[in-house]
N, C-alpha and C positions, 0 to 999 in steps of 0.2 A: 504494500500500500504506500502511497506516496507522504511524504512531511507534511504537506501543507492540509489535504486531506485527514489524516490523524490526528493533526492539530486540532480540526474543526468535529470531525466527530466525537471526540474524546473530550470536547469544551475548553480544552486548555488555552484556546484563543478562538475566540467568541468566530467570526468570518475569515473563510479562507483566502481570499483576497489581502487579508490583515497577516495571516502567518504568509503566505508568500513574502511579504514584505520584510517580517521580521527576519524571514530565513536568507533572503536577497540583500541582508545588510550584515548577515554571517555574526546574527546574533543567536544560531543556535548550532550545537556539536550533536555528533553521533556517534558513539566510541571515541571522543577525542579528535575527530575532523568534522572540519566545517561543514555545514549541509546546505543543500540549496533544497528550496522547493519541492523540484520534481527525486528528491532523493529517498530511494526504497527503504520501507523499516521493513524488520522482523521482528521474531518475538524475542525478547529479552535484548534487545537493543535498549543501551543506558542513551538519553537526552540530556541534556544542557540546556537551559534557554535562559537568557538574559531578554528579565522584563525589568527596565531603568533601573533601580538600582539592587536588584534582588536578582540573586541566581538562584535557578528552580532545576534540581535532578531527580529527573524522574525514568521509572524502570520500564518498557513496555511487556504488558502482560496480555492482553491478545491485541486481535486484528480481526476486527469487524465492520464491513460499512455499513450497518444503520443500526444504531444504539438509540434507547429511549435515554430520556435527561437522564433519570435515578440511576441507570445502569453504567453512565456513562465514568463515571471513578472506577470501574471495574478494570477496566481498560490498561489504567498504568497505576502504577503506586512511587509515592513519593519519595525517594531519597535521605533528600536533604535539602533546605531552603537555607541561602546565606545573604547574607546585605555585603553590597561590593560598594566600595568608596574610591571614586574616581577623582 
């Protein structure tokens, strides 16, 4: 499944036009490289995403395209969240 796609069904960022964006400004890793866009997950693929000043790692746990909202946390589990000072 693609980044920007996962991003939006999983909620982690509300419109996919919005994660393309953020992945197009190589604010988000997948194993430790950059991701664009159109970049393929699997399952247990670890994320990165830098949302301004908060970094968000999260696990992926499946791969679904059409999740209801409640379901939608099922998807990934969190990591770790840290505040980044620029």
């Amino acid at each position: 499944m693609r980044l920007d796609k996962f991003l939006k069904v999983s909620r982690l960022i509300k419109r996919r036009t919005l994660a393309k964006e953020v992945a197009d400004q190589g604010r988000i890793t997948i194993n430790g490289v950059t991701a664009k866009a159109s970049s393929t997950l699997s399952k247990g693929d670890e994320l990165v995403i830098r949302f301004g000043q908060k970094l968000v790692t999260v696990k992926v746990n499946e791969l679904k395209e059409i999740v209801r909202k409640d379901e939608a946390e099922m998807l990934y589990s969190v990591i770790k969240e840290e505040k980044v000072n620029s």
